[in-house]
C-alpha positions as CSV (number, residue, x, y, z in Angstrom):
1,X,17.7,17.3,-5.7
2,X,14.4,16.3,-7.3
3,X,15.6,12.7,-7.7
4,X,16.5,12.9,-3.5
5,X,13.1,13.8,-3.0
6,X,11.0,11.1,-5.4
7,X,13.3,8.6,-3.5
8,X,12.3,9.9,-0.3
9,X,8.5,9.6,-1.4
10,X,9.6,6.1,-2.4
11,X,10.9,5.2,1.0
12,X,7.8,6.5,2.9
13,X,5.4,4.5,0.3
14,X,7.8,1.2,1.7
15,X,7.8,2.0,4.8
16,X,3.7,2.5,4.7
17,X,3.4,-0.8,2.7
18,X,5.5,-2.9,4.9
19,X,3.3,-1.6,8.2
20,X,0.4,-2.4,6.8
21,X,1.4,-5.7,5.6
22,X,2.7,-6.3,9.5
23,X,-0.2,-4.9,11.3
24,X,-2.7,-6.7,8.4
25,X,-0.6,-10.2,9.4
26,X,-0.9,-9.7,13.1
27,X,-4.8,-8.7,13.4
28,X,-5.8,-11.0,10.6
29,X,-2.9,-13.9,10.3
30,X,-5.5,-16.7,12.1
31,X,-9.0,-15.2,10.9
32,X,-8.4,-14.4,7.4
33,X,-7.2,-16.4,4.4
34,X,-3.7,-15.5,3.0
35,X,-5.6,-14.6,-0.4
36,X,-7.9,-11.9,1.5
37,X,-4.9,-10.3,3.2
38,X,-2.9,-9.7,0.0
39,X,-6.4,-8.3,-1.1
40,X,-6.0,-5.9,1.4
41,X,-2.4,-4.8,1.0
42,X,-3.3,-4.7,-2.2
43,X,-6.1,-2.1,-2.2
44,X,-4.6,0.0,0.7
45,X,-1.6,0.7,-1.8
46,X,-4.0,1.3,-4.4
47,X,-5.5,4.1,-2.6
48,X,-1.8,5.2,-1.4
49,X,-0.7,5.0,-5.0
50,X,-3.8,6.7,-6.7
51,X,-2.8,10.0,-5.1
52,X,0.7,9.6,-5.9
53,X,0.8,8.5,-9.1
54,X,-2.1,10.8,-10.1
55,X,-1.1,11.7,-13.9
56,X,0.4,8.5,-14.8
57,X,-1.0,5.7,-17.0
58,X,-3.3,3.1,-15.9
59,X,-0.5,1.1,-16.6
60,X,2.5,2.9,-15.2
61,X,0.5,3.5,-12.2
62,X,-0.6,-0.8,-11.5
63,X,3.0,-1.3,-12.4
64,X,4.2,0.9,-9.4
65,X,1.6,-1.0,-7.3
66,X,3.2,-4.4,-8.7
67,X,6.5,-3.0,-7.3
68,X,5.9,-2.3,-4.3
69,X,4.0,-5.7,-3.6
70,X,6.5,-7.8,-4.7
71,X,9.2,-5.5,-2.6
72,X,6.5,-7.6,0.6
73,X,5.1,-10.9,-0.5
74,X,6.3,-13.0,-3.4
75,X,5.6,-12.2,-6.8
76,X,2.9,-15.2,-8.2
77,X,0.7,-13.4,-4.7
78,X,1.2,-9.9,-5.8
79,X,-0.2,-11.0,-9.4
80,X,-3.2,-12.7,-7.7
81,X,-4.1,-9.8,-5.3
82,X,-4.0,-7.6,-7.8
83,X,-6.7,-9.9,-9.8
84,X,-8.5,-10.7,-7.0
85,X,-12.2,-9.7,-6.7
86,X,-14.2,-10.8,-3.2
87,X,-17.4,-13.1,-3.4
88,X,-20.4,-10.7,-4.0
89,X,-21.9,-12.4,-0.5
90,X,-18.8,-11.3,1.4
91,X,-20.0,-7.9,2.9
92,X,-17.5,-7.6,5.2
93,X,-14.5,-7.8,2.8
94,X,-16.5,-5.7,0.4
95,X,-16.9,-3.0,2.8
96,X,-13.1,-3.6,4.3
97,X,-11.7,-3.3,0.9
98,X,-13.6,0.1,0.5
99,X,-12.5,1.7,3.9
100,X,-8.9,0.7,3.8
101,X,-8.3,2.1,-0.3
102,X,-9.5,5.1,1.8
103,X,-7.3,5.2,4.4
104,X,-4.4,4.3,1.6
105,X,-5.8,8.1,-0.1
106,X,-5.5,9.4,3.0
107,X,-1.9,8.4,3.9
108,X,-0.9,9.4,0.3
109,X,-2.3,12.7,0.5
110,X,-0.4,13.2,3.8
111,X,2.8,12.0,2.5
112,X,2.7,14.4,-0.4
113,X,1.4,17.5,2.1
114,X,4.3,17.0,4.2
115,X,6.6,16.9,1.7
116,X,8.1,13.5,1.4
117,X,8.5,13.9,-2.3
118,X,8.5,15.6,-5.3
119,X,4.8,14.1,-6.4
120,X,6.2,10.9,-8.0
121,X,7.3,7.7,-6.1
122,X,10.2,5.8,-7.7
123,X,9.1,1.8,-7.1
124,X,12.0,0.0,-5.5
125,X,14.2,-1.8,-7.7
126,X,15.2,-4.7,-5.4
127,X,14.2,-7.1,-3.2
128,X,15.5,-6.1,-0.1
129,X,12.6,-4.5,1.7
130,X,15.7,-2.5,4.2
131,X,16.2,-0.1,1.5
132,X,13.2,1.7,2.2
133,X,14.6,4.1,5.1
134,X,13.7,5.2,7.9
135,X,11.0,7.5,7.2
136,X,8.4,8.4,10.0
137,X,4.6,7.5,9.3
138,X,2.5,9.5,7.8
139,X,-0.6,8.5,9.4
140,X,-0.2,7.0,12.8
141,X,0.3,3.3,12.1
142,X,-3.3,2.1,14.3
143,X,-5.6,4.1,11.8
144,X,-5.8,0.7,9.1
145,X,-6.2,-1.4,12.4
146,X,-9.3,1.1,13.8
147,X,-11.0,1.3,10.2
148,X,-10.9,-2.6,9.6
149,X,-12.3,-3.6,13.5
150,X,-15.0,-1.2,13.1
């Protein structure tokens, strides 16, 4: 039963990841640079991640991160998003990269209250992004969208 419900928490995380991949792509595909997208992804799952993976390692918890960005864009990207650091001069992405880890605590937080898991996501152990279910969102999908256009 526990292992059904860390799954579950698993699938959710996906399912979050890959919409805010797709809505980061839409809104930003022809203003922002590839490299400052994956940023993005990159800290939103942070923030989702950081409430989830709570009492793990530093390094259990960026490995869980790794995961689930490779699960969305290809691996040599994931390893540069997660190095990535903007240009001191670039207030907007500074400030972006700020609100959106935020809205990634908040849709961890709600993922958890709800009960989509036992407190642990399992990272997905293949490639194919369909394996993450069907589960419903736990923040209504616009909120990333709304934060970044303010």
């Amino acid at each position: 039963m526990a292992a059904n419900m860390q799954q579950t928490l698993s699938d959710a995380v996906g399912q979050r990841v890959r919409q805010t991949f797709e809505l980061l792509e839409a809104r930003y595909a022809g203003e922002l640079s590839e490299a400052k997208r994956d940023m993005l992804l990159a800290n939103c799952l942070y923030g989702l991640t950081s409430v989830i993976h709570a009492n793990d390692t530093p390094e259990d918890h960026l490995a869980a991160i790794r995961s689930y960005l490779e699960q969305i864009i290809p691996t040599e990207r994931a390893a540069r998003a997660l190095k990535a650091t903007p240009a001191s001069d670039d207030n907007w992405l500074v400030s972006a990269l700020e609100r959106i880890e935020a809205i990634g605590k908040k849709h961890g937080h709600a993922l958890l209250a709800r009960g989509a898991g036992g407190g642990k996501a399992i990272p997905f152990t293949n490639r194919d992004t369909s394996a993450a279910g069907s589960a419903e969102p736990a923040v209504q999908s616009n909120a990333v969208e709304e934060a970044l256009t303010r």
